[in-house]
N, C-alpha and C positions, 0 to 999 in steps of 0.2 A: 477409444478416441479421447485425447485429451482436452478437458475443456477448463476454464477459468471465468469467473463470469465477475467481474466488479458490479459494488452498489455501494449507493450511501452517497452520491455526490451531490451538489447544489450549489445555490446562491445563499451567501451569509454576508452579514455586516464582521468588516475587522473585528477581532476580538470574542468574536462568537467560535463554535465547535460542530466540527461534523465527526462521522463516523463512518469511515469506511470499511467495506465487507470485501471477501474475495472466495466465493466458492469453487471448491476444487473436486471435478470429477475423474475419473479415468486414471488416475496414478497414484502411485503410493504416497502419500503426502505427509503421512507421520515421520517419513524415513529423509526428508530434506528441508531445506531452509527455505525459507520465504523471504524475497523480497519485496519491495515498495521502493518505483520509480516514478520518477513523472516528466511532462514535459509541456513546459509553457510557451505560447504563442512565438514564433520565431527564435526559440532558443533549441539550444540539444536538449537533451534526456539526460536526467542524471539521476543520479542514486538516489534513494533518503532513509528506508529502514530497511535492515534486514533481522528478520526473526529466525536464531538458531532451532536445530532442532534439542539440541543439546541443551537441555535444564530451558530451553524456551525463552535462553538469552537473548536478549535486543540491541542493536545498535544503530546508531544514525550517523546522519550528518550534521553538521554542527549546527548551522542554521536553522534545525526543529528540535533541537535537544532540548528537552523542559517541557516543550508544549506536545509532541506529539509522544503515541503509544502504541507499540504494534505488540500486540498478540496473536495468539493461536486457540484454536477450537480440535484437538485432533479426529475429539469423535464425531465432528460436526464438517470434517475436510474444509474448514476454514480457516482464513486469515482477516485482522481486523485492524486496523488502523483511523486509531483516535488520536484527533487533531482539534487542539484548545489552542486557545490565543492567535486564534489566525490572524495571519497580515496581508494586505494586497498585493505580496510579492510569493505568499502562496498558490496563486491564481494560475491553475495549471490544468492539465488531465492526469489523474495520475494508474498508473497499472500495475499490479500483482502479477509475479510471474516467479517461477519455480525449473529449476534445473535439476534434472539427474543426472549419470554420469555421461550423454552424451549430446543432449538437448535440452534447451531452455523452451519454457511453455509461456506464453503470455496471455492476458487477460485481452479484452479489447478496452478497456479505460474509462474511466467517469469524469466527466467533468466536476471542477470544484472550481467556483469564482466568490474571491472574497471584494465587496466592495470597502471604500474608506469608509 
């Protein structure tokens, strides 16, 4: 059974930094990407990192480029997402979730509320 478990969420003041976890049981997890989605009150879901497996490359979206940082742990079947200079327009749930070639797996989500 697949499981994904997020941590690391909270309440921060703007400008402060969390760090989120995302452990991964049941699947091969050295063998695919990781991403990081999230979704804030009354909006869709949308993208924000994904962590290659390939040389462990990262990319985002534009609006956390600079501040945030997703890595990987392979021997640890985790993923991490470090998040500086937060702004109250980061204020979301956000979830790790990982696909192989015929199913996506998702975490159940953390809250993360940044105040002004």
């Amino acid at each position: 059974q697949v499981q994904l478990v997020e941590s690391g969420g909270g309440l921060v003041q703007s400008g402060g930094s969390l760090r989120l976890s995302c452990v991964v049981s049941g699947f091969p997890f050295s063998d695919f990407a990781m991403n990081w989605f999230r979704q804030a009150p009354g909006k869709e879901r949308e993208w924000v990192a994904l962590v290659d497996k390939i040389g462990k490359r990262a990319r985002y979206r534009d609006s956390v480029k600079g501040r945030f940082t997703g890595s990987r742990d392979d021997a640890k079947n985790t993923a991490y997402l470090q998040m500086d200079s937060l702004k109250p327009e980061d204020t979301a749930t956000y979830y790790c979730t990982i696909r192989d070639y015929s199913e996506s797996y998702w975490g159940q989500g953390t809250q993360v509320i940044v105040s002004p």
